[in-house]
C-alpha positions as a Python dict, from the first residue, in 0.01 Angstrom:
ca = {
    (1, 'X'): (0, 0, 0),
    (2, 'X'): (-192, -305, -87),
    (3, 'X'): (-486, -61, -82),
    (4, 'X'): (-380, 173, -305),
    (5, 'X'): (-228, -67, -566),
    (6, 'X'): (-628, -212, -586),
    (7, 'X'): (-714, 105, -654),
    (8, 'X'): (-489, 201, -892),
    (9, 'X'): (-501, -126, -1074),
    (10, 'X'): (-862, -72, -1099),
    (11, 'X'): (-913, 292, -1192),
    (12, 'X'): (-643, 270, -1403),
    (13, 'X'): (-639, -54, -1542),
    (14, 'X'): (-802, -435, -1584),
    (15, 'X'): (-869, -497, -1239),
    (16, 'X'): (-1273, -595, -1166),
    (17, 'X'): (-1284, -772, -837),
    (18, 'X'): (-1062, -784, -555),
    (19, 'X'): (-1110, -1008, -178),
    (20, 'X'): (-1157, -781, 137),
    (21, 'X'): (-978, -866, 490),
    (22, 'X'): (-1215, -773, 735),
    (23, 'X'): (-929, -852, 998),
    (24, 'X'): (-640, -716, 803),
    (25, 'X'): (-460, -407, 985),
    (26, 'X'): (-608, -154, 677),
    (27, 'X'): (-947, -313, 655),
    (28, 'X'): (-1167, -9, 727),
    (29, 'X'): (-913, 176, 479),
    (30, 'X'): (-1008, -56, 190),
    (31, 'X'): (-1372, -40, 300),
    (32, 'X'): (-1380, 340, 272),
    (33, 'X'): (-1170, 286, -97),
    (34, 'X'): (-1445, 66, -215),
    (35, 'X'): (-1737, 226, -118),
    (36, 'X'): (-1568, 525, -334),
    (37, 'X'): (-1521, 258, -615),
    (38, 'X'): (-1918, 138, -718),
    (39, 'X'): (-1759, -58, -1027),
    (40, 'X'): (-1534, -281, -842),
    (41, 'X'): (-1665, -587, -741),
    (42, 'X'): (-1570, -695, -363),
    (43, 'X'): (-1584, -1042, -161),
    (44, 'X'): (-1457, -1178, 166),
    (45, 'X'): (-1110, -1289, 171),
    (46, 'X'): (-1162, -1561, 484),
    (47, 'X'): (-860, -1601, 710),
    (48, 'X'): (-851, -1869, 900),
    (49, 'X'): (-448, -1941, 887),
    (50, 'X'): (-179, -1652, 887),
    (51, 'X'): (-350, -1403, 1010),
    (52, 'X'): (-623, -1231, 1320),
    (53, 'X'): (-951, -1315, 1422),
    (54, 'X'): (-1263, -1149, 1404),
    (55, 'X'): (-1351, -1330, 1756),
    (56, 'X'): (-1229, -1279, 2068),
    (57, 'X'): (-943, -1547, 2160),
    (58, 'X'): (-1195, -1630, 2474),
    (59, 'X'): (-1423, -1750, 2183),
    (60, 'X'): (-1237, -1985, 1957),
    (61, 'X'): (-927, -2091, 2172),
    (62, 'X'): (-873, -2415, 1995),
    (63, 'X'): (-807, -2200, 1694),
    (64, 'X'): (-612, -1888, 1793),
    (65, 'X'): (-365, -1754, 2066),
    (66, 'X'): (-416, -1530, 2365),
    (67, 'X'): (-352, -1240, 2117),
    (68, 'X'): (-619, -1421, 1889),
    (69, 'X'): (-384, -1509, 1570),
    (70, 'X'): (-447, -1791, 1393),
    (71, 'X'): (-127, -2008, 1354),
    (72, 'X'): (162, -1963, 1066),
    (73, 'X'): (178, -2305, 1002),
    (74, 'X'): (-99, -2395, 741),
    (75, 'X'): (8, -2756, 750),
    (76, 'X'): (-63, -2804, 1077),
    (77, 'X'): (-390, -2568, 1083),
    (78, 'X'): (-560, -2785, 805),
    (79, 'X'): (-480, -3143, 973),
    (80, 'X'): (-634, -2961, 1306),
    (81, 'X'): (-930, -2831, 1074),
    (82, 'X'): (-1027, -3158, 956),
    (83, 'X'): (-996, -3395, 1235),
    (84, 'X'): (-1166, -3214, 1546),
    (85, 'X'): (-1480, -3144, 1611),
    (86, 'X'): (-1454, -2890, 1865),
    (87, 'X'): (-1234, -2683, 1634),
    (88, 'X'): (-1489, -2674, 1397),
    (89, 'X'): (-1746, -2585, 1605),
    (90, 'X'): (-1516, -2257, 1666),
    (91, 'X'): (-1396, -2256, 1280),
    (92, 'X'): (-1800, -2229, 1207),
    (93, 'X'): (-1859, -1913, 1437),
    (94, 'X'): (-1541, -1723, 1307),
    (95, 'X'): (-1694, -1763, 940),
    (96, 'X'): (-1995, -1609, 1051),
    (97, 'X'): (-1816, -1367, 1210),
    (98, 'X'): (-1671, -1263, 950),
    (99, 'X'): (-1913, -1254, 714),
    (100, 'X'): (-2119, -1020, 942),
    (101, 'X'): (-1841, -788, 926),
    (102, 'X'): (-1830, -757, 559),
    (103, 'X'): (-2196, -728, 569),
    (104, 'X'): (-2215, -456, 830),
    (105, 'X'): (-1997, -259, 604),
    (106, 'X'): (-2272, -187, 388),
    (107, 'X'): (-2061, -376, 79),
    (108, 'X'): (-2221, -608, -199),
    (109, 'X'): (-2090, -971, -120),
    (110, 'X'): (-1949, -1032, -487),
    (111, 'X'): (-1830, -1392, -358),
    (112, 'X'): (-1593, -1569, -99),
    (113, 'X'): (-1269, -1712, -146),
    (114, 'X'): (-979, -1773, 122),
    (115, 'X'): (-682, -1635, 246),
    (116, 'X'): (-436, -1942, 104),
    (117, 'X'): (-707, -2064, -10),
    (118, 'X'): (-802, -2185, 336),
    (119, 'X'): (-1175, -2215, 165),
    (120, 'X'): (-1092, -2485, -21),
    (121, 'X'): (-1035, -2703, 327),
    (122, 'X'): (-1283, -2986, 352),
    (123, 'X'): (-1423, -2903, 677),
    (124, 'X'): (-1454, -2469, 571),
    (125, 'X'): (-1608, -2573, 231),
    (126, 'X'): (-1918, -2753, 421),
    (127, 'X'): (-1981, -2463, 649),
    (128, 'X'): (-1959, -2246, 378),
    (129, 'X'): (-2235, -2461, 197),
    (130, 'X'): (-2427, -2435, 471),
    (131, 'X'): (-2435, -2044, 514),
    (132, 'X'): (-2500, -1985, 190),
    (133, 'X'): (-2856, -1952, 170),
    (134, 'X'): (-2835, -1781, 510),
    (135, 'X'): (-2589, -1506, 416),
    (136, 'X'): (-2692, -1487, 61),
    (137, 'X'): (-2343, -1592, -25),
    (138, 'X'): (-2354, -1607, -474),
    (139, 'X'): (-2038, -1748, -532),
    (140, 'X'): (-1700, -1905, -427),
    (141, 'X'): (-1323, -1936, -597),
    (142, 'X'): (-1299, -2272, -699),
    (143, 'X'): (-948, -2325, -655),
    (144, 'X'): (-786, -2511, -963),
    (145, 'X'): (-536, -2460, -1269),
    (146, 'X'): (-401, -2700, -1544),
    (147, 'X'): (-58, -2690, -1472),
    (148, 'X'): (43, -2769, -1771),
    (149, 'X'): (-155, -2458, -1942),
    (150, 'X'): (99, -2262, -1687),
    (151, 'X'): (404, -2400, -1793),
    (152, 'X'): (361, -2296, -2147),
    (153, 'X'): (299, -1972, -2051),
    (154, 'X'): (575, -1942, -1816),
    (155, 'X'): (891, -2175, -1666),
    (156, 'X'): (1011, -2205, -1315),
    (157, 'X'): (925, -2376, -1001),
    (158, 'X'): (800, -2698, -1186),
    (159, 'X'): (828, -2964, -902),
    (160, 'X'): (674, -2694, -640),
    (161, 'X'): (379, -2603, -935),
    (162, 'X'): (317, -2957, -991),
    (163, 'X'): (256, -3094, -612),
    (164, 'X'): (52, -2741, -538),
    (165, 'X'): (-177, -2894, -856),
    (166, 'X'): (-238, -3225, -777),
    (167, 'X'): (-348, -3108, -440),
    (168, 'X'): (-595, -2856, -567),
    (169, 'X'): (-730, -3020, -813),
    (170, 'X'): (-813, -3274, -574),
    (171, 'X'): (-1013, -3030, -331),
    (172, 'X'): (-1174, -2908, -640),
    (173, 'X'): (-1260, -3235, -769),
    (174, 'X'): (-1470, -3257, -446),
    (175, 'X'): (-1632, -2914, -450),
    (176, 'X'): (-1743, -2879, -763),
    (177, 'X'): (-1990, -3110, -776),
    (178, 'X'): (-2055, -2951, -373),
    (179, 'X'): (-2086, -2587, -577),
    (180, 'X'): (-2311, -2726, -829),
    (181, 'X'): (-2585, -2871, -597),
    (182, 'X'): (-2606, -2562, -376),
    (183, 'X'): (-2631, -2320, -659),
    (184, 'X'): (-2306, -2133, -631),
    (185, 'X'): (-2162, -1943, -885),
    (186, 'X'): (-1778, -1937, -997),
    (187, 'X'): (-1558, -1873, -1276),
    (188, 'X'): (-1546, -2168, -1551),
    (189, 'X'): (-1122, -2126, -1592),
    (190, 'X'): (-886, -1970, -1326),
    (191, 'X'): (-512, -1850, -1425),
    (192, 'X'): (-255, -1740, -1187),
    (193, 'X'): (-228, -1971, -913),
    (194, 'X'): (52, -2103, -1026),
    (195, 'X'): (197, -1796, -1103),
    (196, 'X'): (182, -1607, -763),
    (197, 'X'): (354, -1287, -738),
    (198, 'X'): (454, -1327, -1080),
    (199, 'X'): (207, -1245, -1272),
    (200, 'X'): (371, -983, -1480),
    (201, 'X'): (331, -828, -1847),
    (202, 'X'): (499, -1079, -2047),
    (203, 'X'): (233, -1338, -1884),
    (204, 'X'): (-95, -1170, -1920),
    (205, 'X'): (-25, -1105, -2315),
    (206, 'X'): (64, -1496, -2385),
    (207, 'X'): (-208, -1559, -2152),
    (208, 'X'): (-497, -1307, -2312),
    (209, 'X'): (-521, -1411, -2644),
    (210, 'X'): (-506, -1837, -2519),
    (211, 'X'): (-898, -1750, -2345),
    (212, 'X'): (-1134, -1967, -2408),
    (213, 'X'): (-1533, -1872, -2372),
    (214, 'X'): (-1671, -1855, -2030),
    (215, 'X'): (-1567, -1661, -1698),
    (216, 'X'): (-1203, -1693, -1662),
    (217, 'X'): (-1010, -1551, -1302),
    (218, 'X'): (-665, -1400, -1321),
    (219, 'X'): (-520, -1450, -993),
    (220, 'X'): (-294, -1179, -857),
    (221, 'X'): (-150, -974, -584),
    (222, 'X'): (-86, -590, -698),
    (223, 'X'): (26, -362, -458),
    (224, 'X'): (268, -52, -413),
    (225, 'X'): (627, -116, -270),
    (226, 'X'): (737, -96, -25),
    (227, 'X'): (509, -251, 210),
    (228, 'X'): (663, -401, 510),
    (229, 'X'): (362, -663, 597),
    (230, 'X'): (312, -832, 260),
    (231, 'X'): (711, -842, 213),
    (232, 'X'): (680, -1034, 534),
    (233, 'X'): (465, -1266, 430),
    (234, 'X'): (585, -1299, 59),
    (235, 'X'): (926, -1225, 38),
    (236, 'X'): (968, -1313, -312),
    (237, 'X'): (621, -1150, -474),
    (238, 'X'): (705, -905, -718),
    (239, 'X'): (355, -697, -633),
    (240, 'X'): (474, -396, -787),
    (241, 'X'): (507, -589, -1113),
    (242, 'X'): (176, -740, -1105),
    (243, 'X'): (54, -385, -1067),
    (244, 'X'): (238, -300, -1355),
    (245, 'X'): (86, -564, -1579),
    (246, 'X'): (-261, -489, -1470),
    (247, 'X'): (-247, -133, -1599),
    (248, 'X'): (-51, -166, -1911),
    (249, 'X'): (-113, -5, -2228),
    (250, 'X'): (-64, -316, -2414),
    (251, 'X'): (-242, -594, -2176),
    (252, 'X'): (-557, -335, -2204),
    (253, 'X'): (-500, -290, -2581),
    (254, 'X'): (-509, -721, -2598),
    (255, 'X'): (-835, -713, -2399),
    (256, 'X'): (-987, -447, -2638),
    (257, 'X'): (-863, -624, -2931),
    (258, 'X'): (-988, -959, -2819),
    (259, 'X'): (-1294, -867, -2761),
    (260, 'X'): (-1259, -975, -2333),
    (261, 'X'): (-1548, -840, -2146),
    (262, 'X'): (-1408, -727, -1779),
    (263, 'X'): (-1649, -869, -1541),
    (264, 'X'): (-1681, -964, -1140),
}
């Protein structure tokens, strides 16, 4: 379902570059919808937390189960991350190995970002660095919103919104600078975060008009519902309202009349 809202909120709608799953259960799905899609742009979602492995469990045991899951518990996974050095030994070879399976698919890397943003980490930022050159890697998410820009465009959740901002614009703080002297490319603004599973209609036209110039990423989560796994995982998404919003008469009518170029 997650699939088919991509496609939909591409084809018909504002949609330009999605993240790809290369462990997710539909992976070889989306890879078959892309390849079908040459305008949309695709990267590597990296999962490192919530989610499989591309190794076998006999490979990277301090980081996944005998069924080779990473753990649930992000909290715990990003203390783990940072403070062993065998872990990241095995964290290093599961980000290759998943870059060599979005490679192998034949796709254009468009950039990397993280699956809860698990690129952001510290310890995964470095090794990212570090394959860049290697895997001709062009860009990364760089992870960061003014709060305060969100809560004029929409209420709710302040106290969660505000401690989810201090921490990432702390890890950003950091990699910045990191992106900068490696060459990287990412967007100059990024909207969204603070607005996951939420970003609906009413948001995108307050939001539209408020862009400044530069490359600005709209983060969001379309997909058809029902859909079992992501209603697992995020309960309280309203997906099928973010797919809404992303094809919309109006929100494409602002872009048009705003003179926004869609880009990856």
């Amino acid at each position: 379902q997650v699939n088919k809202g991509v496609l939909q909120a591409h084809t018909n709608g504002i949609l330009t570059n999605t993240s790809l799953m290369v462990t997710g259960g539909a992976w070889r799905e989306a890879v078959e919808i892309a390849k079908s899609l040459p305008t949309l742009a695709i990267g590597l979602h990296l999962t490192l937390v919530q989610g499989r492995a591309a190794l076998s469990p006999s490979q990277i045991p301090k980081i996944t189960d005998g069924q080779g899951n990473f753990s649930n518990n992000a909290m715990y996974s990003g203390l783990r991350y940072y403070f062993s050095g065998r872990v990241l030994s095995q964290i290093r070879s599961e980000c290759r190995a998943q870059i060599e399976r979005f490679l192998c698919t034949g796709l254009r890397l468009s950039h990397v970002d993280g699956h809860l943003n698990i690129h952001m980490h510290p310890s995964v930022i470095e090794i990212l660095l570090s394959l860049k050159d290697e895997y001709r890697i062009p860009a990364l998410r760089l992870t960061k919103e003014n709060v305060f820009s969100r809560h004029a465009l929409a209420g709710g959740f302040a106290c969660r919104k505000t401690w989810e901002a201090f921490i990432f614009a702390n890890l950003a703080r950091a990699a910045e600078k990191k992106l900068h002297q490696h060459g990287f490319g990412f967007p100059d603004n990024l909207f969204g975060l603070h607005q996951s599973g939420a970003v609906d209609e009413t948001y995108l036209l307050r939001l539209l008009p408020t862009l400044k110039a530069g490359v600005s990423e709209i983060y969001c989560h379309p997909s058809l519902l029902p859909c079992p796994v992501v209603s697992r995982w995020t309960p309280t998404y309203r997906r099928d309202l973010e797919l809404q919003a992303l094809t919309s008469q109006k929100v494409r009518d602002v872009v048009s009349q705003e003179g926004i170029q869609l880009v990856s």
